[in-house]
C-alpha positions as CSV (number, residue, x, y, z in Angstrom):
1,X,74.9,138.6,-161.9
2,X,77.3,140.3,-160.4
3,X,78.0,144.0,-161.2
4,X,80.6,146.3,-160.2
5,X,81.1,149.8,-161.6
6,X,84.0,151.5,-161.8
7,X,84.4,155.0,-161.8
8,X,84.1,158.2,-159.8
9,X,81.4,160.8,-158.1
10,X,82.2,163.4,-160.8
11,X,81.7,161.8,-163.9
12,X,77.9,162.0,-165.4
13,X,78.3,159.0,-167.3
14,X,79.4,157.0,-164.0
15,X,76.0,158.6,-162.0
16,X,73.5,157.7,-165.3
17,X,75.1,153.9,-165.2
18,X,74.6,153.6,-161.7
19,X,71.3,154.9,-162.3
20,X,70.3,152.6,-165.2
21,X,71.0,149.4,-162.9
22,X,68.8,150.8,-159.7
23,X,65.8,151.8,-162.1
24,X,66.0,148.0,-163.0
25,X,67.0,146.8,-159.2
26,X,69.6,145.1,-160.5
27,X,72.2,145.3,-157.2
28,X,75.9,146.7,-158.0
29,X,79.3,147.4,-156.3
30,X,80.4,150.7,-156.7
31,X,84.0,151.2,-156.8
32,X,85.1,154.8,-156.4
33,X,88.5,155.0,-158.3
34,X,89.5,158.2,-157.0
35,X,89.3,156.8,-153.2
36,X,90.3,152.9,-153.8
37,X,91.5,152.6,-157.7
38,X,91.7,149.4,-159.3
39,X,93.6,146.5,-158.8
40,X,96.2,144.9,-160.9
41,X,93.7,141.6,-161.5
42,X,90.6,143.4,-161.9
43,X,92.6,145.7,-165.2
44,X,93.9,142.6,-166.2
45,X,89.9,141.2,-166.4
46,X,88.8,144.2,-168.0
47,X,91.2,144.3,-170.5
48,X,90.6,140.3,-171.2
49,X,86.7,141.1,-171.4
50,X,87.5,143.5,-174.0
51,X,90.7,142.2,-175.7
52,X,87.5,139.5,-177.2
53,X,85.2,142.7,-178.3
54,X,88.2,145.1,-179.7
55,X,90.3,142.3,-181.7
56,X,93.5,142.7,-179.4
57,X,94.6,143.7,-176.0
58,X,96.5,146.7,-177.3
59,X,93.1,148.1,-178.5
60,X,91.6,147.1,-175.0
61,X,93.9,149.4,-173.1
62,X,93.6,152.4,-176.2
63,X,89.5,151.7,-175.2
64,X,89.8,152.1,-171.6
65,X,92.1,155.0,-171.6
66,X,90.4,158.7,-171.6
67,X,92.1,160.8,-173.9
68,X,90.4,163.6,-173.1
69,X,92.2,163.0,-169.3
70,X,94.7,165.9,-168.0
71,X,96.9,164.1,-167.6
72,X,96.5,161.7,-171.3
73,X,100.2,162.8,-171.8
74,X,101.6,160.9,-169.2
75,X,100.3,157.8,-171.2
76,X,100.1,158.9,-174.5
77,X,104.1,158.3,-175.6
78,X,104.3,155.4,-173.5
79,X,105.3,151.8,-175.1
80,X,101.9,149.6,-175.4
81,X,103.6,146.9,-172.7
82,X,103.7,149.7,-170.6
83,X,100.4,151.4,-170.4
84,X,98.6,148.9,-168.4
85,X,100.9,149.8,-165.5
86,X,100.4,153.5,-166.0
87,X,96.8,152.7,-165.5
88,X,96.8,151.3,-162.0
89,X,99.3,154.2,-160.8
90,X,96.9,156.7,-161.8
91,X,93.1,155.4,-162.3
92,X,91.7,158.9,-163.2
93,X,93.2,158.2,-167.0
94,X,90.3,155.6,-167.4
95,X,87.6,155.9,-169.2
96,X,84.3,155.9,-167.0
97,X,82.5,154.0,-166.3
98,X,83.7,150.6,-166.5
99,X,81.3,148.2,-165.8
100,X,82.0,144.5,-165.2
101,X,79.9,142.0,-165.5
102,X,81.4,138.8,-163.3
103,X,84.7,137.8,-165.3
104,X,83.1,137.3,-168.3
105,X,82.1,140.2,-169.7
106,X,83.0,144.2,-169.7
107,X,82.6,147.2,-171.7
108,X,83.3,151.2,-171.0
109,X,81.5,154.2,-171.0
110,X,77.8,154.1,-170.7
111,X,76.5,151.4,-172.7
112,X,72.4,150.7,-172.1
113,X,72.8,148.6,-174.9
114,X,75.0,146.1,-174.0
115,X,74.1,145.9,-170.4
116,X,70.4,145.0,-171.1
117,X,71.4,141.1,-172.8
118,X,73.4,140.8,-169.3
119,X,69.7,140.5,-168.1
């Protein structure tokens, strides 16, 4: 299983996921996305992974946006074909955490739940 978590040293919801998976020694990458970001294949996996949970990839990118961001209006009037790109040039408008299991699975936000059938 391999885990990476995406997200940054500020959010609480980031520390209690990277938390969750050393209480059960399961072994993650940490990506900080304020230092390194995310790149353009990694979204596109994400969004894919969760495209098959939310119905569509338009819903995907609404579900890994944070509209609660500072910056949410740069996004918020932008065409859907156009948000993906948006995301990449400024990572802080994610959601956090975003946790990736391999390519096959994804979800956002801190969700126990899910993570423990990854086991």
């Amino acid at each position: 299983m391999a885990i990476q978590i995406f997200g940054s040293s500020k959010s609480f919801d980031t520390k209690k996921a990277l938390r969750w998976f050393a209480e059960r020694r399961i072994p993650v990458q940490e990506v900080n996305l304020k230092d390194k970001g995310i790149s353009a294949g990694e979204l596109e996996s994400v969004i894919s992974c969760l495209a098959k949970t939310c119905g569509s990839r338009t819903a995907a990118v609404e579900e890994l946006t944070d509209n609660t961001a500072k910056d949410y209006a740069a996004i918020s009037y932008l065409e859907d074909s156009a948000k993906p790109q948006k995301l990449l040039d400024n990572p802080l408008l994610l959601r956090q955490p975003i946790v990736r299991n391999g390519k096959t699975a994804a979800t956002v936000g801190y969700r126990p739940d899910v993570w423990e059938e990854w086991k």
